[in-house]
C-alpha positions in Angstrom: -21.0 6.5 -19.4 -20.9 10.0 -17.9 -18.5 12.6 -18.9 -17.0 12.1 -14.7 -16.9 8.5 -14.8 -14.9 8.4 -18.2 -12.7 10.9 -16.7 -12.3 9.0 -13.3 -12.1 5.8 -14.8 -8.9 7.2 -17.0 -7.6 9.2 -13.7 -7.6 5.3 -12.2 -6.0 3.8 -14.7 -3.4 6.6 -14.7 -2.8 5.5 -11.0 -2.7 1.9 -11.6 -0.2 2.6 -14.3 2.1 5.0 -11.8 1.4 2.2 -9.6 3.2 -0.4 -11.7 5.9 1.7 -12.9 7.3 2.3 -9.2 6.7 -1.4 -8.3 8.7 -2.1 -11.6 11.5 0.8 -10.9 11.9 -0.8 -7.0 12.5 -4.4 -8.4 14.7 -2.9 -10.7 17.2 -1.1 -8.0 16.3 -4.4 -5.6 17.7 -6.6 -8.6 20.8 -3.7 -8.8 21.7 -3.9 -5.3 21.7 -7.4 -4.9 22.3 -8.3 -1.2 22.6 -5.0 -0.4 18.8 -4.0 -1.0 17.5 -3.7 2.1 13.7 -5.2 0.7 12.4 -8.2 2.2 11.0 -11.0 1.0 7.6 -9.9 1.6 7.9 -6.8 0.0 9.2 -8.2 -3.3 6.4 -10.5 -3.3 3.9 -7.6 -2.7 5.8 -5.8 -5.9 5.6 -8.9 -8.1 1.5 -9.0 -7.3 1.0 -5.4 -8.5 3.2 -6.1 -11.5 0.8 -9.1 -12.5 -2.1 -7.7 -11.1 -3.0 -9.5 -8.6 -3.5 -6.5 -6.6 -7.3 -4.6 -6.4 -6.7 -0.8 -6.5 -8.5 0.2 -3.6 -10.2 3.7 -3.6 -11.6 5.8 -0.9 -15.3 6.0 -1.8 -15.8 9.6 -0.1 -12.7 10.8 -3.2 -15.5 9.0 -5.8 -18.6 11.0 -3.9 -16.5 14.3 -4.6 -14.8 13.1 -8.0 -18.5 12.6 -9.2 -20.2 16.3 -8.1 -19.3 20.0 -8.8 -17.9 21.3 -5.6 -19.8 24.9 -6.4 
Protein backbone atom coordinates (compact mmCIF):
# COMPACT_ATOMS: atom_id res chain seq x y z
CA UNK A 1 0.00 0.00 0.00
CA UNK A 2 1.07 3.49 -1.13
CA UNK A 3 2.39 6.15 1.15
CA UNK A 4 -1.45 8.28 -0.12
CA UNK A 5 -3.61 5.40 0.32
CA UNK A 6 -2.24 4.67 4.04
CA UNK A 7 -2.67 8.19 4.62
CA UNK A 8 -6.29 8.43 3.04
CA UNK A 9 -7.26 5.35 4.48
CA UNK A 10 -6.38 6.83 8.18
CA UNK A 11 -7.89 10.40 7.03
CA UNK A 12 -11.28 7.98 6.56
CA UNK A 13 -11.18 6.41 9.44
CA UNK A 14 -10.59 9.66 11.26
CA UNK A 15 -14.02 10.78 9.59
CA UNK A 16 -15.84 7.61 10.37
CA UNK A 17 -14.70 8.09 13.95
CA UNK A 18 -15.87 12.11 13.99
CA UNK A 19 -18.71 10.55 12.39
CA UNK A 20 -19.71 8.28 15.34
CA UNK A 21 -18.75 10.61 18.04
CA UNK A 22 -21.47 13.30 16.86
CA UNK A 23 -24.00 10.54 16.22
CA UNK A 24 -23.14 9.33 19.85
CA UNK A 25 -23.05 13.19 21.36
CA UNK A 26 -26.81 13.79 19.53
CA UNK A 27 -28.36 10.58 21.23
CA UNK A 28 -26.83 11.69 24.16
CA UNK A 29 -28.59 15.38 24.39
CA UNK A 30 -31.76 13.48 22.56
CA UNK A 31 -31.77 10.98 25.64
CA UNK A 32 -31.17 14.53 27.99
CA UNK A 33 -33.99 16.31 26.60
CA UNK A 34 -36.40 13.73 26.73
CA UNK A 35 -39.66 14.92 25.09
CA UNK A 36 -38.35 18.01 24.48
CA UNK A 37 -35.76 16.85 21.74
CA UNK A 38 -37.04 17.95 18.75
CA UNK A 39 -35.36 14.51 16.77
CA UNK A 40 -37.63 12.22 15.12
CA UNK A 41 -37.97 8.88 15.01
CA UNK A 42 -36.23 8.52 11.82
CA UNK A 43 -33.42 10.42 12.74
CA UNK A 44 -32.62 8.42 15.92
CA UNK A 45 -32.82 5.42 13.87
CA UNK A 46 -30.42 6.92 11.25
CA UNK A 47 -27.95 7.75 14.51
CA UNK A 48 -28.31 4.18 15.92
CA UNK A 49 -27.09 2.76 12.22
CA UNK A 50 -23.86 4.86 12.21
CA UNK A 51 -23.25 3.91 15.79
CA UNK A 52 -23.43 0.06 14.82
CA UNK A 53 -22.22 0.53 11.54
CA UNK A 54 -24.57 -0.13 9.43
CA UNK A 55 -23.95 2.86 7.59
CA UNK A 56 -21.27 2.86 4.29
CA UNK A 57 -19.18 6.10 4.41
CA UNK A 58 -19.68 7.36 1.19
CA UNK A 59 -16.88 9.39 -0.47
CA UNK A 60 -16.78 11.61 -3.46
CA UNK A 61 -14.52 9.88 -5.91
CA UNK A 62 -13.22 13.18 -7.67
CA UNK A 63 -11.76 14.10 -3.46
CA UNK A 64 -9.92 10.40 -3.95
CA UNK A 65 -8.72 11.43 -7.75
CA UNK A 66 -7.08 14.60 -5.94
CA UNK A 67 -6.25 12.93 -2.55
CA UNK A 68 -4.17 10.42 -4.70
CA UNK A 69 -1.93 13.09 -6.99
CA UNK A 70 0.43 16.08 -6.30
CA UNK A 71 -1.60 19.10 -7.21
CA UNK A 72 1.97 20.72 -8.61
Amino acid sequence: MTTALKQQTMNLDQIKNDLINAAQAKLRAHSQMGSNSRLSIMEVAQLRDIIAGNVELKVNQSAQFFGLHSLN
